[in-house]
C-alpha positions in Angstrom: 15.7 -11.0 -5.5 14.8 -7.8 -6.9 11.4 -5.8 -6.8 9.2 -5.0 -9.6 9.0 -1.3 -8.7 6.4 0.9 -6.5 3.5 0.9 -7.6 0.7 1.5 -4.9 1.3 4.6 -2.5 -1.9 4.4 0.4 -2.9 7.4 2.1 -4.8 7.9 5.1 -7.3 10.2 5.3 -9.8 12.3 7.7 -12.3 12.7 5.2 -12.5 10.0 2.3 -15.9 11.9 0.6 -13.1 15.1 0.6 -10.0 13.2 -0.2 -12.1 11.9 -3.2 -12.8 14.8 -4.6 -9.2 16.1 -4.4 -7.7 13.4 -5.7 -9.8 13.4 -8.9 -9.3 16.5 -9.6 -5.4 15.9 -9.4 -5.8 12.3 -11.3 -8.3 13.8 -13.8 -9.6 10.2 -13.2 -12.6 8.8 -11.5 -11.7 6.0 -8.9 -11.9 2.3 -10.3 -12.6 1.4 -6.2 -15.2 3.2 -4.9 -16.4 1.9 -1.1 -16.9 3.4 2.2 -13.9 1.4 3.1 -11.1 2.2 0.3 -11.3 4.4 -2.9 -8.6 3.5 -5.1 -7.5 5.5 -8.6 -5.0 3.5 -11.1 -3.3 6.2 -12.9 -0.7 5.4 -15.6 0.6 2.1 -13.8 0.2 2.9 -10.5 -2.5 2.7 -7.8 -3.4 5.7 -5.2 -5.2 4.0 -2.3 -7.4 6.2 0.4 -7.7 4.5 3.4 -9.9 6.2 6.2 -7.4 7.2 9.3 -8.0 5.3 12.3 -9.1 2.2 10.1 -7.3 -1.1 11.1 -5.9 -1.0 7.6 -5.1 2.6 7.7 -0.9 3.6 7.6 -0.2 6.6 9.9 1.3 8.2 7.0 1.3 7.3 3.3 2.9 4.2 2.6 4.7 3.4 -0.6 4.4 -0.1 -1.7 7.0 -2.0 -3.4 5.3 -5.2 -6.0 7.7 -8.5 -5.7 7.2 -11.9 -6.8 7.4 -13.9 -3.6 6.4 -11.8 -0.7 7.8 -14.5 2.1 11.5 -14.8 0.3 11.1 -10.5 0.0 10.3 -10.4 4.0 13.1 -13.4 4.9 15.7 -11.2 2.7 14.9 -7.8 4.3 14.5 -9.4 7.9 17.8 -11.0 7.1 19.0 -7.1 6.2 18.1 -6.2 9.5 14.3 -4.8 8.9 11.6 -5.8 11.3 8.4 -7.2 10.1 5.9 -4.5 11.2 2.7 -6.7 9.6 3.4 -10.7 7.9 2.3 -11.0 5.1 -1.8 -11.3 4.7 -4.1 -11.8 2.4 -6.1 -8.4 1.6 -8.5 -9.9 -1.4 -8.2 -11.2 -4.9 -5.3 -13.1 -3.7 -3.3 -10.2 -3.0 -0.8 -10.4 -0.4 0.5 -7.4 1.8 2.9 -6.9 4.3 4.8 -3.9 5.9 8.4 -3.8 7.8 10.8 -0.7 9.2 13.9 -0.6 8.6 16.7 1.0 11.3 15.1 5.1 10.7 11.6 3.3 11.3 10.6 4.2 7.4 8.0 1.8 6.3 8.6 -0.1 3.6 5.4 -1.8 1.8 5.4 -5.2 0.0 2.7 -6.7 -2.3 2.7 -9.7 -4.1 -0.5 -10.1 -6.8 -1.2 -13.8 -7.7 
């Protein structure tokens, strides 16, 4: 089954009011998410997420996110590979579906299906 490409990178962050800023000036873009939560930017098919650090949805480093059709028969293939399911898959809102595994290195590897 193959993926249809990164396309949402998250980064944590200390400071989301800083990160903000800095990322707009580097997008030349104002956020189309904007919450005390998340700020996201969608710039030229892709989608830069800011998550605070320390959040329970926060990565410990930025996390590239790979879009597939079927999120369960992604995770059962890479599991299969030999990765281990760090988070199932979950729903994260409009009926998006998320879910992260390692492979051997311990490199996450980000999945999102969009319904």
């Amino acid at each position: 089954m193959t993926t249809l490409g990164i396309r949402t990178v998250l980064h944590p962050v200390s400071d989301l009011a800083a990160a903000k800023t800095v990322y707009t000036a580097l997008l030349g873009i104002e956020p189309q998410t904007d919450s005390p939560y998340y700020i996201g930017f969608e710039s030229e098919g892709q989608h830069i997420g800011l998550v605070p650090a320390g959040s329970p949805q926060s990565p410990a480093a930025p996390v590239s996110y790979w879009h597939v059709g079927d999120i369960e028969a992604k995770v059962a293939e890479l599991t299969a590979a030999g990765a281990t399911v760090q988070q199932p898959a979950r729903e994260v809102g409009s009926g998006r579906l998320v879910a992260t595994l390692t492979d051997g290195d311990g490199n996450v590897l980000g999945l999102i299906q969009d319904r």
